[in-house]
Backbone as ProteinMPNN parsed JSONL, in Angstrom:
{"seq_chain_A": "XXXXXXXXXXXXXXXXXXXXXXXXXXXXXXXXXXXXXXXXXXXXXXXXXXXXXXXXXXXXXXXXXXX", "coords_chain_A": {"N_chain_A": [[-50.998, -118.333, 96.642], [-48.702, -116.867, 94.62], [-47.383, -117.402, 91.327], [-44.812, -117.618, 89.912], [-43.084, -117.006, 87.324], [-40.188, -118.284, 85.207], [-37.884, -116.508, 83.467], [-37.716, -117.115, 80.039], [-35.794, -119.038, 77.727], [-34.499, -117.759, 75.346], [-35.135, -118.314, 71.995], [-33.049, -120.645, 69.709], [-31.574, -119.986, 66.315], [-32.242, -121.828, 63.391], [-30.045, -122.879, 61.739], [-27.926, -122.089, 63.726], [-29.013, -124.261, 66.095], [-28.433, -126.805, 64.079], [-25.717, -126.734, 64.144], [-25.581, -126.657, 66.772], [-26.122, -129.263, 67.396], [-24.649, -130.9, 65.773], [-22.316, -130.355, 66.669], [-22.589, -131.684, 69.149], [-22.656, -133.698, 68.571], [-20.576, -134.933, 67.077], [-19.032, -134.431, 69.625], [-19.675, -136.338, 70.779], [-18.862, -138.52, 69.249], [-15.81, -138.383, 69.672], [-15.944, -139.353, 72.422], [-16.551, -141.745, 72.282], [-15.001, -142.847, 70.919], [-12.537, -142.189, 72.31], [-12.819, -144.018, 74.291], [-12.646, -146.589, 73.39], [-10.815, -146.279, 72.523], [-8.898, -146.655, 75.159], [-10.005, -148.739, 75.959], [-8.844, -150.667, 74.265], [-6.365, -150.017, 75.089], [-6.124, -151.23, 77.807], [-6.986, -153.866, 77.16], [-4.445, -154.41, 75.828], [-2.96, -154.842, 78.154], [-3.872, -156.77, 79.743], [-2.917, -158.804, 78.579], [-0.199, -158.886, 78.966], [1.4, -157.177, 77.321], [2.297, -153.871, 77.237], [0.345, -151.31, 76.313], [0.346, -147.642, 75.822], [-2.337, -144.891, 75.638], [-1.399, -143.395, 73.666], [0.078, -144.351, 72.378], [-0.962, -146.591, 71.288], [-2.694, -145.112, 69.383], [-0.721, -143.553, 67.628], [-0.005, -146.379, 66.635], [-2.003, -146.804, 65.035], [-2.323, -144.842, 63.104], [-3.016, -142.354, 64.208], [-4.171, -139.206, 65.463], [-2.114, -137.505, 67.728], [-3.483, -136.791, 70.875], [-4.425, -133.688, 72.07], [-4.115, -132.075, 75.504]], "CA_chain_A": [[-49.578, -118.293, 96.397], [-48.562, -116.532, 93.424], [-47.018, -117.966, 90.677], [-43.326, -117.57, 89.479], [-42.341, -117.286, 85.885], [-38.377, -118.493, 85.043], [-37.481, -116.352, 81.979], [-37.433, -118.428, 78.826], [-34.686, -118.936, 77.102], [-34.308, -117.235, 73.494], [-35.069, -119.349, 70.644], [-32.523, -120.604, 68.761], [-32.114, -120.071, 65.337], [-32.546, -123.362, 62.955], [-28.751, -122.976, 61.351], [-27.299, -122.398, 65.266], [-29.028, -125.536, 66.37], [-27.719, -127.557, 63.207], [-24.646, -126.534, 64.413], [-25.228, -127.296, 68.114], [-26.448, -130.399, 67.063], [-23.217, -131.318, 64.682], [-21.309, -130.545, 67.992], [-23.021, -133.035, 70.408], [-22.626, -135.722, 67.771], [-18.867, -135.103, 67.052], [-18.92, -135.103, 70.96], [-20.232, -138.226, 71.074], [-18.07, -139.939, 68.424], [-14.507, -138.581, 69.912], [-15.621, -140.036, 73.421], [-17.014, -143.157, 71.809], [-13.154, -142.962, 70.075], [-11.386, -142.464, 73.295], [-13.51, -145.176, 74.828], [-12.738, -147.6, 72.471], [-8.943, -146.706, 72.708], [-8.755, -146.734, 76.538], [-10.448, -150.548, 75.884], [-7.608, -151.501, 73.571], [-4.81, -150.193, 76.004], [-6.491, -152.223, 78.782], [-6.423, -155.418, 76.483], [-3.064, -154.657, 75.818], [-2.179, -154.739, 79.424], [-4.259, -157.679, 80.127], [-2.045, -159.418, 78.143], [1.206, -158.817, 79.046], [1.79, -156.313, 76.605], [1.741, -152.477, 77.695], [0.517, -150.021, 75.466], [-0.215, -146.229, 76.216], [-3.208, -144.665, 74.499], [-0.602, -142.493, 72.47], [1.271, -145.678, 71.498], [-2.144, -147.051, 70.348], [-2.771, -144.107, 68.875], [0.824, -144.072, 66.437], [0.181, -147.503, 65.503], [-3.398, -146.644, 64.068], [-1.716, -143.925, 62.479], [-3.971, -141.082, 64.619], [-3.151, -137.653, 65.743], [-2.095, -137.394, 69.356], [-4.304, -135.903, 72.014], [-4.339, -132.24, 72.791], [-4.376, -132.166, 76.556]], "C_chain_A": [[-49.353, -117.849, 94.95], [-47.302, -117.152, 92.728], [-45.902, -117.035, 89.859], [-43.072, -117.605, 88.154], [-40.956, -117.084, 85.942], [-38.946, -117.923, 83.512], [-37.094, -117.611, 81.345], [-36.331, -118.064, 77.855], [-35.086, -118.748, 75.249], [-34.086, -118.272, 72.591], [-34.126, -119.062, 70.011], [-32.249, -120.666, 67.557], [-32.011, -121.257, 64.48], [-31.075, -123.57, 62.435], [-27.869, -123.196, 63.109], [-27.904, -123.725, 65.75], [-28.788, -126.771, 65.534], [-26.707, -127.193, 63.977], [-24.423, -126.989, 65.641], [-25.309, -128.688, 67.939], [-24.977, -131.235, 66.322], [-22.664, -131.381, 65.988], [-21.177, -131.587, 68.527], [-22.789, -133.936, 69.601], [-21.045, -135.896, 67.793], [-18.196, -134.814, 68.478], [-18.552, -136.15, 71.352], [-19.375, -139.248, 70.722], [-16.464, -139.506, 68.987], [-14.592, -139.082, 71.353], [-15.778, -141.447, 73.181], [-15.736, -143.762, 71.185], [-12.792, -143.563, 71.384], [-11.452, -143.673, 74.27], [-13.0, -146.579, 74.347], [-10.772, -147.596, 72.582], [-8.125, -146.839, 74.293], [-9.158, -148.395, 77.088], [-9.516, -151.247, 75.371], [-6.366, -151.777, 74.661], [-5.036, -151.235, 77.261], [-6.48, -153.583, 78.137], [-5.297, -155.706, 76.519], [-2.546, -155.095, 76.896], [-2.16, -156.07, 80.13], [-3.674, -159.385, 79.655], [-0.364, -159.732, 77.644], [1.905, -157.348, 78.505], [1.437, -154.547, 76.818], [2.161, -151.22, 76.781], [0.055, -148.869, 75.819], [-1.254, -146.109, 75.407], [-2.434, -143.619, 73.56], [0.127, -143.344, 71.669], [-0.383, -146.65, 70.64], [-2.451, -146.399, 68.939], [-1.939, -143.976, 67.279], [0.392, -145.623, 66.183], [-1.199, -147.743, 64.76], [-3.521, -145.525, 63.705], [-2.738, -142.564, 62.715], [-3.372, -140.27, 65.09], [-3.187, -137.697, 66.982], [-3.081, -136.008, 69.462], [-4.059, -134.622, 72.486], [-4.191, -132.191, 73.695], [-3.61, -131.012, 77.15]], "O_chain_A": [[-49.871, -118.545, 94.078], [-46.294, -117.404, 93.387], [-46.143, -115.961, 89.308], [-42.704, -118.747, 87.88], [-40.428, -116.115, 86.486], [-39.796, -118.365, 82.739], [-36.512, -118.628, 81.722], [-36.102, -116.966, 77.347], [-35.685, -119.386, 74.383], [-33.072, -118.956, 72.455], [-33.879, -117.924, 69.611], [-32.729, -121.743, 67.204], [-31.406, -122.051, 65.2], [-30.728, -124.71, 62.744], [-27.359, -124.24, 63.513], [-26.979, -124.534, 65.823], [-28.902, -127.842, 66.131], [-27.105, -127.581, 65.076], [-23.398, -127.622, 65.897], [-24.385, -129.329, 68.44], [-24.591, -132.317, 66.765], [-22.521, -132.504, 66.473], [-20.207, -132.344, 68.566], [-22.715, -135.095, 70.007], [-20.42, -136.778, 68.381], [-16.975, -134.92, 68.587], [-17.632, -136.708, 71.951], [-19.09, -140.306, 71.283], [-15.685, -140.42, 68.719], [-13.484, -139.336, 71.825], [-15.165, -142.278, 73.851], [-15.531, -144.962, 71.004], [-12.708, -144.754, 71.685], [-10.513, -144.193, 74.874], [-13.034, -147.567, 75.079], [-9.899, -148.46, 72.669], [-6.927, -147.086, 74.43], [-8.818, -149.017, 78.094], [-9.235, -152.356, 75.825], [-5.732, -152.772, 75.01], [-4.124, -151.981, 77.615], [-5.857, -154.453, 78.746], [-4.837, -156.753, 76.974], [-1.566, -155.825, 76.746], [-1.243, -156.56, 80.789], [-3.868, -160.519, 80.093], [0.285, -160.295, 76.762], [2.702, -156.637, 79.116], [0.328, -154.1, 76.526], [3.166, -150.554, 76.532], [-1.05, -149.065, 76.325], [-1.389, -146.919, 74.489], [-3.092, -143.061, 72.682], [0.658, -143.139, 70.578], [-0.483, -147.157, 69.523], [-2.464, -146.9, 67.814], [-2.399, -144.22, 66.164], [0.678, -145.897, 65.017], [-1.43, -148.706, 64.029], [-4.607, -144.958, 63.826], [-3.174, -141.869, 61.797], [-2.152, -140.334, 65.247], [-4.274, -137.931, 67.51], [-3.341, -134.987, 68.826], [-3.346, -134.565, 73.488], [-3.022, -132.316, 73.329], [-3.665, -130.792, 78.36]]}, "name": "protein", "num_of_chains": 1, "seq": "XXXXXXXXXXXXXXXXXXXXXXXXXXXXXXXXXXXXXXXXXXXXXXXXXXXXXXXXXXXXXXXXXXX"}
């Protein structure tokens, strides 16, 4: 049975993967955000009190959500 080579993917260069790298982290930390503010509004709720994550948001003086 002969054997298959999958083209290899083109090395990237060491500045482009700093950079991909920077990405995935500031990924990481605005879902680890939205996470964290999607936990608040659910506290809020859980206690009577109902806050949006944009009303969270304005009172921890952050920039609304693109969407």
């Amino acid at each position: 049975m002969p054997i298959v080579k999958t083209p290899a993917r083109p090395m990237l260069s060491t500045q482009r993967r700093r950079v991909v790298r920077k990405i995935a982290t500031m990924r990481a930390e605005a879902e680890d955000l939205l996470d964290s503010l999607e936990l608040l509004e659910a506290r809020a709720k859980d206690n009577g009190v109902r806050y949006s994550v944009d009303e969270v948001r304005a009172k921890l003086r952050l920039p609304q959500l693109k969407r």
